[in-house]
N, C-alpha and C positions, 0 to 999 in steps of 0.2 A: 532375541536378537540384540545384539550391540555395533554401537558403532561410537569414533570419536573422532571430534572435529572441532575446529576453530572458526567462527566464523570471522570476517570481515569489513572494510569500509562497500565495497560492490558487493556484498552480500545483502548489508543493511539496507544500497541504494538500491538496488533488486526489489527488496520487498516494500521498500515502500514508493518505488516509482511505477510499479505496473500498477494499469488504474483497473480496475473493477468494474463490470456490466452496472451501470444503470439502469433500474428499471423504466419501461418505458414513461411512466407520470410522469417523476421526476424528470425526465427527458422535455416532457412537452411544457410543464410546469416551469423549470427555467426559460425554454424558448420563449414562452408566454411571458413573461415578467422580462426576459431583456429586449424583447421587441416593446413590450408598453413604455419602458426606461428611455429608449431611444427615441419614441416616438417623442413622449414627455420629453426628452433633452433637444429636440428638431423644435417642439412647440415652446420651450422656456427660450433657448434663444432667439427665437425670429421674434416672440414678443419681445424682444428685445434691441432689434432693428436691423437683424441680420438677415439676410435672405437665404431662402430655405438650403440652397445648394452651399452656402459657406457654411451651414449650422449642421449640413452633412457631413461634409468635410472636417469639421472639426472632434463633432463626436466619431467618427472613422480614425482621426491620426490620435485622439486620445486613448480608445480603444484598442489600438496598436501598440501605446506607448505600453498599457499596461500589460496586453498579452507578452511584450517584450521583455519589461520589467520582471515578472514573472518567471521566462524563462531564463533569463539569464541568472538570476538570484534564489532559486530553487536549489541549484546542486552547492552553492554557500548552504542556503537551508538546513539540506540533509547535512554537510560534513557538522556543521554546529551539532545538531541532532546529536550525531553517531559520538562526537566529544564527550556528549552529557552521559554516556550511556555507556560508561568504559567497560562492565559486566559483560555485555555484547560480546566481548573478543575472549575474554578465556576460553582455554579451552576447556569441552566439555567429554562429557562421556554420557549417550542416551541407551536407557535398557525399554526396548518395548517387551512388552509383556502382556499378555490375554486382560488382563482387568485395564491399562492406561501405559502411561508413560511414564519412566523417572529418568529424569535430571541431572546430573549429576556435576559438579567445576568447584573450584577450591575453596567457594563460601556455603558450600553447602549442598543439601540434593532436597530434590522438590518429586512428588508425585502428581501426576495427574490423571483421574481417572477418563476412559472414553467421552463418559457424559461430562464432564467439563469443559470440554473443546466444541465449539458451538459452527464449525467448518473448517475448509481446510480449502487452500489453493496451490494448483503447482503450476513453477513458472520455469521458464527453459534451464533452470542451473538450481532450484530451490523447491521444498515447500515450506508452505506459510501455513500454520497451524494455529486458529482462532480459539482465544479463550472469553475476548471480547471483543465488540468492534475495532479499537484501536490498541487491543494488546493480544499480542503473537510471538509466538515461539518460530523460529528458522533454520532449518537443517538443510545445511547445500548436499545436493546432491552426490558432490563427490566425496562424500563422508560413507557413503556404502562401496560394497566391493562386490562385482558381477550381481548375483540373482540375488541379491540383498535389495536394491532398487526396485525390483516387482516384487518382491515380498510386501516391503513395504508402501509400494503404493496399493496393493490389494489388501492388507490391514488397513490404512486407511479409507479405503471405501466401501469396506465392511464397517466400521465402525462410525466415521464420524460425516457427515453432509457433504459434499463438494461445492466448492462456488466454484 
């Protein structure tokens, strides 16, 4: 099979803003640590002459400012990102093949075998196909044509893990 495609700035922001199952430790593990933080930040300030309900309030609107912070300054984030990484936009041309993948865009072609890709996730326009934690190949969706799309999602999960 082949296909070619170009990808994108909402392609990039696709795959890197869907977040990913946490397993449940980690889950408890941070609730854990930012309940002790806070509690620590309600006990540093009231030794300090504050009373408990202002030293709640203030770790509250700090912890706002940041979640705030955060979201507004994230989709800057990603465009910065997506600048660094001008390779990201050529266009490509992908051959899947029984042994991997090859690559193919105007500085060169790249192979990859099944066993190299360590998972793979698919998100409502994309999949995101791991070679390490934070490095991934992105083929939009709309880069196949009819029964190309189950093809290739059932090559993918014959071959490589799902997250």
């Amino acid at each position: 099979m082949e296909v070619r495609y170009q990808c994108d700035l909402s392609d990039y922001t696709e795959a890197l803003g869907t977040p990913e199952a946490k397993p449940l430790g980690r889950k408890m593990l941070t609730s854990v640590l930012a309940g002790v933080f806070i509690l620590f930040a309600i006990f540093f300030l009231t030794t300090l002459g504050l009373k408990q309900a202002a030293a709640a309030v203030i770790i509250f609107v700090l912890w706002m400012a940041v979640v705030l912070a955060f979201w507004f300054t994230r989709p800057v984030l990603i465009r910065r990102w997506f600048r660094k990484h001008p390779d990201f936009v050529k266009p490509r041309v992908l051959r899947v093949e029984e042994s991997g993948v090859i690559d193919q865009n105007d500085l060169g072609q790249g192979e990859t075998k099944w066993s190299g890709f360590t998972r793979f996730r698919e998100t409502p326009n994309l999949f995101v196909l791991y070679l390490k934690p934070r490095q991934f190949q992105v083929i939009p969706k709309r880069a196949f044509a009819g029964a190309q799309l189950e093809e290739f999602r059932l090559i993918l999960t014959q071959n490589i893990r799902r997250k």
